[in-house]
C-alpha positions as CSV (number, residue, x, y, z in Angstrom):
1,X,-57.1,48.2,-52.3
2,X,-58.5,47.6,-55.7
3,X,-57.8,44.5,-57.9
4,X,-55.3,45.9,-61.2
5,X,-57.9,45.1,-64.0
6,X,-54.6,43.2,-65.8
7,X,-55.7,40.6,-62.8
8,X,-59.5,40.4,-62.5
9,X,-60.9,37.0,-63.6
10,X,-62.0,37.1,-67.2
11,X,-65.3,36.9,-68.8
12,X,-67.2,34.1,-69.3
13,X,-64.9,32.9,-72.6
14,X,-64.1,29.4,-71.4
15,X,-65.5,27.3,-74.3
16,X,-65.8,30.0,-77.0
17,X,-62.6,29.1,-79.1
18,X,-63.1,25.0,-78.7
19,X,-65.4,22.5,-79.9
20,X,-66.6,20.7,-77.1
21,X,-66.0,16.9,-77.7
22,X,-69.8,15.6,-77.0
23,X,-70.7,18.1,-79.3
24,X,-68.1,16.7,-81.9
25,X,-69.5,13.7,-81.3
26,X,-73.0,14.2,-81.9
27,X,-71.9,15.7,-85.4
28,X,-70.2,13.0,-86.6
29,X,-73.2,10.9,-85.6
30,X,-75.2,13.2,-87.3
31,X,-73.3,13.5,-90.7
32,X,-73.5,9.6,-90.6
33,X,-77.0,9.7,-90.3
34,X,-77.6,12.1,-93.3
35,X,-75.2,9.9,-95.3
36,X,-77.1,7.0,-94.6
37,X,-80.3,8.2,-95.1
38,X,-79.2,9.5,-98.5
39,X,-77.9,6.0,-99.7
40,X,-81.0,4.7,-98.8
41,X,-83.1,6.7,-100.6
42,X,-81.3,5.6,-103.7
43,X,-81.2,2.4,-102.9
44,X,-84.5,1.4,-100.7
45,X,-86.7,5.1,-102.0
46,X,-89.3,5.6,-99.4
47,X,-90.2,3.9,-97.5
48,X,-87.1,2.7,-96.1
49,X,-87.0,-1.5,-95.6
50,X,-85.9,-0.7,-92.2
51,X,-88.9,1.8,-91.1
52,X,-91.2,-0.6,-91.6
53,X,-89.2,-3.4,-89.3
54,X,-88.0,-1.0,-86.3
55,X,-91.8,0.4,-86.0
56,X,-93.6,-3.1,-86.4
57,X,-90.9,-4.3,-83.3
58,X,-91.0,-1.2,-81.5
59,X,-95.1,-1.3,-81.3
60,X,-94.5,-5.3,-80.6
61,X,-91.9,-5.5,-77.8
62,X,-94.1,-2.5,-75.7
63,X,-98.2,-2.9,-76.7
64,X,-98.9,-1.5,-73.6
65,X,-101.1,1.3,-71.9
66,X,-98.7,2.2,-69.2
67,X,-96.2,2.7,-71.9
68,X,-98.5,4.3,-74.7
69,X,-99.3,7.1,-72.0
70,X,-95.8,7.3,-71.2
71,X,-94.9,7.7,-74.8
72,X,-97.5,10.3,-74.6
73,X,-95.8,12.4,-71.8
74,X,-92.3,12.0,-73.4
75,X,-93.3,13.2,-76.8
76,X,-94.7,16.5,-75.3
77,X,-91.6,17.5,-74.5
78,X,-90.4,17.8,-77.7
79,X,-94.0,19.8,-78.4
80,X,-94.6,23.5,-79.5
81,X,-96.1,24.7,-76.4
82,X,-92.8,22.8,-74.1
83,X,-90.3,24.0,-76.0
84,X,-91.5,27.6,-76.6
85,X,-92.2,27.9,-72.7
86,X,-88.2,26.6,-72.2
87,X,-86.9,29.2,-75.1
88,X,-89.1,32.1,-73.5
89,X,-88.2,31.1,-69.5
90,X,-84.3,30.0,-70.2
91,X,-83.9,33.2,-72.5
92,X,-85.2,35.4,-69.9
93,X,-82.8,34.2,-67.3
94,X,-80.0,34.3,-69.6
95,X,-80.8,37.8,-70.2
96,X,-81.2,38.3,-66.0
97,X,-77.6,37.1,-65.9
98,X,-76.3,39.6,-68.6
99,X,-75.5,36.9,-71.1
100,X,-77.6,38.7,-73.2
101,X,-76.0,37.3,-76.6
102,X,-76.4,33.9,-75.5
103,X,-79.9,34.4,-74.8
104,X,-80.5,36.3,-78.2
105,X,-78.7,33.0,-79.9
106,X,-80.7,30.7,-78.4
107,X,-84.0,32.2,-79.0
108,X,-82.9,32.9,-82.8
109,X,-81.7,29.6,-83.4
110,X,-84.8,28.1,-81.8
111,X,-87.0,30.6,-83.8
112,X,-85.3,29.5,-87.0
113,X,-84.9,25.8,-86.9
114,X,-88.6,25.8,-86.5
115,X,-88.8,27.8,-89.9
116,X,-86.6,25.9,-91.6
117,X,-87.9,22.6,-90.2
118,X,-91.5,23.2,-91.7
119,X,-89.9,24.6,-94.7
120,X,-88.1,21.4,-95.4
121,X,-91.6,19.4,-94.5
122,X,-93.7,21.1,-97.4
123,X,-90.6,20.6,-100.4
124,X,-90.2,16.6,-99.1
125,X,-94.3,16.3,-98.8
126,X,-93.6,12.7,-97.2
127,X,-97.3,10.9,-95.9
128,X,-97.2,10.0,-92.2
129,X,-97.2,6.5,-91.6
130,X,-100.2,3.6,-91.8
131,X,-98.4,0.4,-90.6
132,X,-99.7,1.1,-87.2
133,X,-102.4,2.6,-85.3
134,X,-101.5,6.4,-84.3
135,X,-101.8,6.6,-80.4
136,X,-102.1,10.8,-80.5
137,X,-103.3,13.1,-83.0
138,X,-100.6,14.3,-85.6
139,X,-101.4,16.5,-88.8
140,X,-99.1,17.5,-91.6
141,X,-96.3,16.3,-93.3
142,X,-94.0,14.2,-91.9
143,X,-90.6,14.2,-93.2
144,X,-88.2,15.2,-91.3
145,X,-89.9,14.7,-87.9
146,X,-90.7,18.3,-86.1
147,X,-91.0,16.6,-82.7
148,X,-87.6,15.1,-83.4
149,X,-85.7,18.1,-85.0
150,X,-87.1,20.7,-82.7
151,X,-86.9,19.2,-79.9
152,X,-82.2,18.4,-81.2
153,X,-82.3,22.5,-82.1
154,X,-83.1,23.5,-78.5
155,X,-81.9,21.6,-76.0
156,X,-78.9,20.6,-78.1
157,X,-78.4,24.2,-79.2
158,X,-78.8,24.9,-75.6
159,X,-76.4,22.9,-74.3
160,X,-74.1,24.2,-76.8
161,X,-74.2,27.6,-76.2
162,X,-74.2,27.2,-72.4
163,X,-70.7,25.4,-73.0
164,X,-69.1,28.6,-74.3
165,X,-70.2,30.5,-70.8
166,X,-69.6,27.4,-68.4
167,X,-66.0,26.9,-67.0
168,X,-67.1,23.2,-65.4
169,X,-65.9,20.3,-67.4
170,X,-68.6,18.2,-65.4
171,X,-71.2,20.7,-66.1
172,X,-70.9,21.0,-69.6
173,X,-71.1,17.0,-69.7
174,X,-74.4,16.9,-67.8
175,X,-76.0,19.4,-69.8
176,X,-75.3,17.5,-72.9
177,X,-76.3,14.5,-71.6
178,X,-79.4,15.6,-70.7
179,X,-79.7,17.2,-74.3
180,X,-79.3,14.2,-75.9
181,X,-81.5,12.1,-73.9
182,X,-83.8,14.4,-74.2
183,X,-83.8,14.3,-78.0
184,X,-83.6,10.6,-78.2
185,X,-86.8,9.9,-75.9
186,X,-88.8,12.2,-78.0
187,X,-87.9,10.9,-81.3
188,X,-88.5,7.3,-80.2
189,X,-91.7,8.0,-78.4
190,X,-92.9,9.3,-82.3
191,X,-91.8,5.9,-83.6
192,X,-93.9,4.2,-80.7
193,X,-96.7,6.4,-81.4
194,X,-96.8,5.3,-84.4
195,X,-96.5,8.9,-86.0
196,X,-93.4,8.7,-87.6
197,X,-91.3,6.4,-89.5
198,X,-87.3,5.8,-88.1
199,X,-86.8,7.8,-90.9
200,X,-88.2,10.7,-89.9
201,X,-86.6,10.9,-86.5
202,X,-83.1,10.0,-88.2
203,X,-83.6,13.1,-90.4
204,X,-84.6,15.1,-87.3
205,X,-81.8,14.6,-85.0
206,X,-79.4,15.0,-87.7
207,X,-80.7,18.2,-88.6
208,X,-81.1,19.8,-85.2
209,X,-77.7,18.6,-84.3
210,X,-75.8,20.2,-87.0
211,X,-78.5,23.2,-86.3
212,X,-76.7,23.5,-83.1
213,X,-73.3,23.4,-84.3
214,X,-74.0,26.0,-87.0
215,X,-75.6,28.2,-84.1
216,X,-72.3,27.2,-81.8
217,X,-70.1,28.6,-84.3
218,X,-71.9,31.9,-85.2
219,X,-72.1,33.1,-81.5
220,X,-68.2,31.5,-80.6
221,X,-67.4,34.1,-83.5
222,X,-69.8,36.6,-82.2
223,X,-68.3,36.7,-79.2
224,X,-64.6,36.3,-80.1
225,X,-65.6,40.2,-82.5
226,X,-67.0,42.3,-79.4
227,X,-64.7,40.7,-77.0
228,X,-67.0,39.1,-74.7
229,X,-70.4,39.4,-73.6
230,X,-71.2,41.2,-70.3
């Protein structure tokens, strides 16, 4: 006997219509950030009389070589060649699993927050910092930090977008929480490395968080017009 299709289980829809609350979260954190950041600039300009004191402690509480080549491991993870290997390898098996506008979100928004991220480096033209000695090489501008943002746009983004196809409450919170871990070590490890000013990261994380909310809304929208995705 066949299953009446008014009874087979539905698509995967489960988070598509709802915000999910870490996600909420890390907004609001996000907005604060960028509100802060702009008071400061009017009050402190650039740079910031608390970039200089975070990255002076942060270099002085952890001189080390065991942690400088950790700092070096974690920051590659928020790298070019890392996160274009996830994108490529986590958009393929998205696409293996049918969820093909899932995978075509992610790779979009992860293609575009790059874009936008140098974009926003060459109007802003900010000098990378001198305080310390830089423990890797880093060229270009470096306002807001690339490592930092790039690094909040795809796992966060990610994480996101897998919460509109996952129907595990538990699941959902893992992946986020790994998302933002993820995002924080890397845009600490630029402070340690003496690369970027607190500043910088601030500006990143806030801007690939609300990234991924602008990319969690388009595709919950996407999906709610064709009436699912597989």
């Amino acid at each position: 006997m066949t299953t009446p299709a008014a009874t087979l289980p539905p698509g995967p829809q489960i988070g598509a219509r709802r915000v999910p609350r870490a996600l909420i979260g890390a907004v609001i954190g996000a907005l604060a950030i960028a509100a802060f950041l702009g008071i400061g600039f009017f009050v402190d300009r650039y740079p910031f009389a608390f970039d200089k004191s975070v990255m002076a402690w942060l270099r002085g509480s952890g001189n080390s070589t065991a942690i400088a080549y950790a700092a070096r491991d974690i920051t590659a993870l928020g790298g070019g060649i890392m996160l274009t290997t996830l994108v490529v390898g986590v958009s393929g098996f998205l696409l293996l699993q049918r969820l093909w506008l899932t995978a075509l979100a992610f790779a979009l928004s992860a293609l575009t927050g790059g874009w936008a991220v140098s974009l926003i480096k060459h109007e802003i033209v900010r000098a990378r910092p001198d305080l310390v000695p830089h423990l890797v090489e880093a060229s270009g501008y470096s306002f807001p930090s690339g490592h930092s943002a790039n690094s909040a746009i795809v796992y966060l983004t990610l994480a996101a977008l897998a919460s509109q196809v996952t129907r595990d409450r538990w699941t959902r919170v893992y992946l986020f929480a790994v998302a933002i871990i993820l995002s924080g070590a890397v845009g600490v490890s630029r402070i340690y490395l003496g690369v970027h000013w607190p500043s910088d990261v601030l500006a990143g994380w806030s801007f690939g968080t609300l990234w991924a909310l602008g990319w969690w809304i388009a595709t919950a929208k996407a999906r709610a017009a064709i009436g699912g995705e597989r």
